[in-house]
C-alpha positions as CSV (number, residue, x, y, z in Angstrom):
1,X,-111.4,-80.2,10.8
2,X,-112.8,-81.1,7.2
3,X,-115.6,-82.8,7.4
4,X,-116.7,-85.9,4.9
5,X,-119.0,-84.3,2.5
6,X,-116.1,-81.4,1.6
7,X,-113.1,-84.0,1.2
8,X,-115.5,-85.4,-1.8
9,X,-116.0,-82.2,-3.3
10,X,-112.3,-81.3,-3.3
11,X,-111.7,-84.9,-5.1
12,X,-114.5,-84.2,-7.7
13,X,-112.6,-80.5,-8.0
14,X,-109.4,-81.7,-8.3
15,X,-110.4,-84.2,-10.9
16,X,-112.5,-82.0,-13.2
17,X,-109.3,-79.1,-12.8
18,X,-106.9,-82.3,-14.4
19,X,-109.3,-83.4,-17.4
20,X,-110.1,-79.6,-18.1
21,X,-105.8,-79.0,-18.2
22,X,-105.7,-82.7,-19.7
23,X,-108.0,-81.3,-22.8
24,X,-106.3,-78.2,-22.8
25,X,-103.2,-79.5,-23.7
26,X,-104.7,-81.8,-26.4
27,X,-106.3,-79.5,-28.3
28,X,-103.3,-77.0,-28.3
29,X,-101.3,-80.0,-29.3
30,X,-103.7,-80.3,-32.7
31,X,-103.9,-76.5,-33.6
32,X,-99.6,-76.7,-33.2
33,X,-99.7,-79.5,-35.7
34,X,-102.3,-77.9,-37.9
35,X,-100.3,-74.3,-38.3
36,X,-97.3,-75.9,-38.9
37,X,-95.4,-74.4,-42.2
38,X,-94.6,-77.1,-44.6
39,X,-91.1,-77.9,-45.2
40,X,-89.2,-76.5,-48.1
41,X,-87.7,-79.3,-50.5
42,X,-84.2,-78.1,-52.0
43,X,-84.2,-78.9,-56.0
44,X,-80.8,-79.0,-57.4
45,X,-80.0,-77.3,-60.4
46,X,-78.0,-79.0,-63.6
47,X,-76.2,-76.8,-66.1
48,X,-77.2,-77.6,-69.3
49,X,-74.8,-76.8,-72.5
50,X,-76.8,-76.1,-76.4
51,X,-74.4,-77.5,-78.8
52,X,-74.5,-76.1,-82.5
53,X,-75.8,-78.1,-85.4
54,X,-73.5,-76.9,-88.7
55,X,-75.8,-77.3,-92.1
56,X,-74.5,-79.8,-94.6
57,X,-73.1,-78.6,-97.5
58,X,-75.2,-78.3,-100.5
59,X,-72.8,-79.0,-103.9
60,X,-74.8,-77.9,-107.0
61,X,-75.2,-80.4,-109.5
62,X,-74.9,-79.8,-113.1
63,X,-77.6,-78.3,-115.2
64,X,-78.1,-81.2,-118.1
65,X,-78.9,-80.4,-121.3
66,X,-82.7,-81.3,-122.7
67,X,-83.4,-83.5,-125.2
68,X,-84.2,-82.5,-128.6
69,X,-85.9,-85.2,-130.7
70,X,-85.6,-85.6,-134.5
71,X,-88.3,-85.3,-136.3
72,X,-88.2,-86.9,-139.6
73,X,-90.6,-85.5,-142.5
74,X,-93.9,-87.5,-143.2
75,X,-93.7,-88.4,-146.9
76,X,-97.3,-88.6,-148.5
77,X,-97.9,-91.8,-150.5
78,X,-99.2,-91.0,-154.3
79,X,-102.8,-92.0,-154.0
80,X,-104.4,-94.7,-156.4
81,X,-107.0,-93.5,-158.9
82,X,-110.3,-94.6,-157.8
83,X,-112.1,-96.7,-160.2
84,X,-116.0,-95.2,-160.9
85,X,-118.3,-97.1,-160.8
86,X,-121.1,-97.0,-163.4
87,X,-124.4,-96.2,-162.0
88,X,-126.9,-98.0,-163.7
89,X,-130.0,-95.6,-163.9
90,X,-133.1,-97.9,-162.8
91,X,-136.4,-97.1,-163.9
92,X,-138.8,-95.4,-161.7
93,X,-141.3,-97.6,-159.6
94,X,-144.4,-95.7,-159.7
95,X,-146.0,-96.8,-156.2
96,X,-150.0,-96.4,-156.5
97,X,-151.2,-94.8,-153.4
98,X,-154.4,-96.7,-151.8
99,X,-157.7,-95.4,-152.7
100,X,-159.7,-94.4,-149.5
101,X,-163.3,-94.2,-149.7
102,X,-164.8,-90.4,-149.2
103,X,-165.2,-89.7,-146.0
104,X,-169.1,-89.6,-145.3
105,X,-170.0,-85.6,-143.9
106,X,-171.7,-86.4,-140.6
107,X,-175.5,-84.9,-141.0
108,X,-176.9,-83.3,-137.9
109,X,-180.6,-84.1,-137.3
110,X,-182.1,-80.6,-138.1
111,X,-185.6,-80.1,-135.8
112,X,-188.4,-78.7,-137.7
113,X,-188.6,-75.2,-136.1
114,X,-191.5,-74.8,-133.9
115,X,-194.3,-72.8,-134.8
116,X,-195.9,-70.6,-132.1
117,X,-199.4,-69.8,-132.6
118,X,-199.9,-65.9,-131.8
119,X,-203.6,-65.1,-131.1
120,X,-204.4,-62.2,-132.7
121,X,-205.3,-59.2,-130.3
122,X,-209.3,-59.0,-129.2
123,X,-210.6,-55.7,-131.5
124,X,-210.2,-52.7,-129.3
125,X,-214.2,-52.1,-127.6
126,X,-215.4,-49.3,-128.5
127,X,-216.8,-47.2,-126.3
128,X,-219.8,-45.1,-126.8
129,X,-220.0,-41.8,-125.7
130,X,-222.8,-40.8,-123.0
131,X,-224.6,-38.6,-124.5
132,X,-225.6,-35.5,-123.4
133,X,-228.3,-35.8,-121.0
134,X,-228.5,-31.9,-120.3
135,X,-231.1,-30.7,-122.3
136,X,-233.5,-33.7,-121.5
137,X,-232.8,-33.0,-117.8
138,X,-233.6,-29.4,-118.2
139,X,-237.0,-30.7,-119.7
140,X,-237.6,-33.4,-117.2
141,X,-237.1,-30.9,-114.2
142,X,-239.4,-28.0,-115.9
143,X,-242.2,-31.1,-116.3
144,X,-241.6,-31.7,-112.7
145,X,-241.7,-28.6,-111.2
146,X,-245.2,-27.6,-113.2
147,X,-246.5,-31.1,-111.8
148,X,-245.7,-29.8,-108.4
149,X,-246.6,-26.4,-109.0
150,X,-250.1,-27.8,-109.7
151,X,-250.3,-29.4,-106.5
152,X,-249.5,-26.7,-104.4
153,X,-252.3,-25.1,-101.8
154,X,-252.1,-21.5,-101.1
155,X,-252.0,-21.3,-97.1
156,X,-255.5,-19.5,-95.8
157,X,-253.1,-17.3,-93.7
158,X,-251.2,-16.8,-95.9
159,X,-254.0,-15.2,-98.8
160,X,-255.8,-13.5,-95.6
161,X,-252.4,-11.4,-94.8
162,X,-252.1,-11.3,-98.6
163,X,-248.6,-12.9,-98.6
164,X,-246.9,-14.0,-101.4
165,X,-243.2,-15.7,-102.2
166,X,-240.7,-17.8,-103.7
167,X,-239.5,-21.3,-101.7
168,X,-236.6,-22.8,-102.7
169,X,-237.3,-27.3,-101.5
170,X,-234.4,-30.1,-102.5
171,X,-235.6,-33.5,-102.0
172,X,-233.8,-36.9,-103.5
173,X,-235.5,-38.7,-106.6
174,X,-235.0,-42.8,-107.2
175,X,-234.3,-43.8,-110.5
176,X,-238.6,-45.3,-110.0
177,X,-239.6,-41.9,-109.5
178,X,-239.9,-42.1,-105.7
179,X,-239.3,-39.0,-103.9
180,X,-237.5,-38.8,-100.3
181,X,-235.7,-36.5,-98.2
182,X,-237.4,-33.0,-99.0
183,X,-236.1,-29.9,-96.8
184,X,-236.7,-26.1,-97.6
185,X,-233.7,-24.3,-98.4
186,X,-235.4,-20.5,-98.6
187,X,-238.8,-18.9,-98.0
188,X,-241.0,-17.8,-95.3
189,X,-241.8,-20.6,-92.6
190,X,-245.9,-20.2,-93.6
191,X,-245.6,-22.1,-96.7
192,X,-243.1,-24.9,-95.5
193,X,-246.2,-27.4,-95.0
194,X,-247.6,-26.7,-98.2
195,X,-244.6,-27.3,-100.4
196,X,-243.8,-30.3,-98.7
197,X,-247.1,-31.9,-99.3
198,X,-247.3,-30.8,-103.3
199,X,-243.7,-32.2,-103.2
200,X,-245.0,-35.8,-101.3
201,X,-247.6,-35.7,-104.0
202,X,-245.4,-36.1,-106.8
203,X,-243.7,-39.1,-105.7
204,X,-243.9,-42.0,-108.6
205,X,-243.3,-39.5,-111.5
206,X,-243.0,-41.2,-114.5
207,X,-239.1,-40.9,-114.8
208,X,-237.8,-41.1,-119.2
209,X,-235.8,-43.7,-119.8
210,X,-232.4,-42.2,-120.7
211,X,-232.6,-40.6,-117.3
212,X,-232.9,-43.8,-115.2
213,X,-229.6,-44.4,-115.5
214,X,-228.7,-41.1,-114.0
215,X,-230.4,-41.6,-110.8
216,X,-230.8,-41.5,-108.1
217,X,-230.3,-37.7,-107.9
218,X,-230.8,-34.6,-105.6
219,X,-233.0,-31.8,-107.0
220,X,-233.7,-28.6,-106.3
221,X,-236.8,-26.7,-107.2
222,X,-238.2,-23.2,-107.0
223,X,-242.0,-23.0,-106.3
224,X,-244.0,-19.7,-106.5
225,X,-246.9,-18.6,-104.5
226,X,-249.1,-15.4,-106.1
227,X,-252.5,-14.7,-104.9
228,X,-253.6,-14.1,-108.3
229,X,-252.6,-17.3,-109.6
């Protein structure tokens, strides 16, 4: 015995199977209409006949002949003399040209020339030659060494051992005569002192005059000491 709830779902079944089949059939319907081949239209056909044009005649027409014009000679007319007439000779104007003054030469301005005044050149200076001091040296040194020669004391050692020798002393002379800077160049040690005290005692030679010029100057003597001096 079919109970309430299944007689409703065979309804809703039954209706769903008809719309489905109801669609069906429409859409095979449309696809039927859309494949459809068109239908063919039957043209009928006319017989058509050309007919032949025939070309008029042409007649030819007679040739004419062409024109020839007369042409009647030109007869020249005699011509008349022509009557001269006589020239009448004139006399000659003579036409006078207007005087025009000389043209005036246009003078430039000349500017006196400058003069430049050229100092004449100083006279050349002349120049004296030094003269030659060398033999008043020689004399002022020989003077000098027999001044310091004279002041020279014989060491007592020295004359006791009997000693003698040569001493070479360079010392540095001022153009006064002032004597500085004395050293001994050669000798034995025992007369050192002495020659540096004659030298010392020599300072403020008189010095000549063409000599002052020349100093300062270093000198170098040689003093002797001989027991039999």
């Amino acid at each position: 015995m079919d109970t309430p709830m299944m007689t409703t779902a065979r309804k809703s079944f039954l209706l769903s199977l008809t719309f489905h089949a109801l669609m069906g059939s429409l859409a095979f319907w449309v696809l039927t209409q859309l494949t459809t081949p068109p239908k063919l239209v039957k043209i009928p056909m006319h017989h058509v006949t050309l007919i032949s044009l025939s070309k008029p005649s042409l007649k030819p027409q007679p040739v004419q002949a062409p024109l020839i014009e007369k042409i009647k000679p030109l007869v020249k007319e005699p011509q008349k003399p022509l009557l001269q007439k006589q020239s009448v000779a004139k006399e000659p104007i003579a036409i006078t040209a207007p005087i025009q003054p000389p043209a005036l030469s246009q003078v430039t301005p000349t500017t006196p020339p400058v003069q430049t005044f050229v100092a004449p050149a100083p006279p050349p200076v002349k120049v004296s030659p030094k003269p030659d001091l060398t033999a008043a040296k020689r004399s002022f040194f020989a003077s000098l060494r027999t001044t310091i020669q004279n002041h020279l004391r014989y060491p007592t050692a020295a004359r006791r051992r009997g000693m003698e020798g040569e001493i070479d002393v360079r010392f540095t002379m001022a153009n006064d005569g002032t004597i500085n800077t004395i050293s001994v160049q050669r000798g034995e040690a025992i007369f050192h002192n002495a020659v540096k005290t004659a030298v010392s005692s020599a300072s403020g030679i008189d010095v000549p005059k063409n000599l002052v010029d020349s100093l300062p100057m270093e000198i170098e003597l040689t003093l002797e000491f001989k027991l039999n001096s």
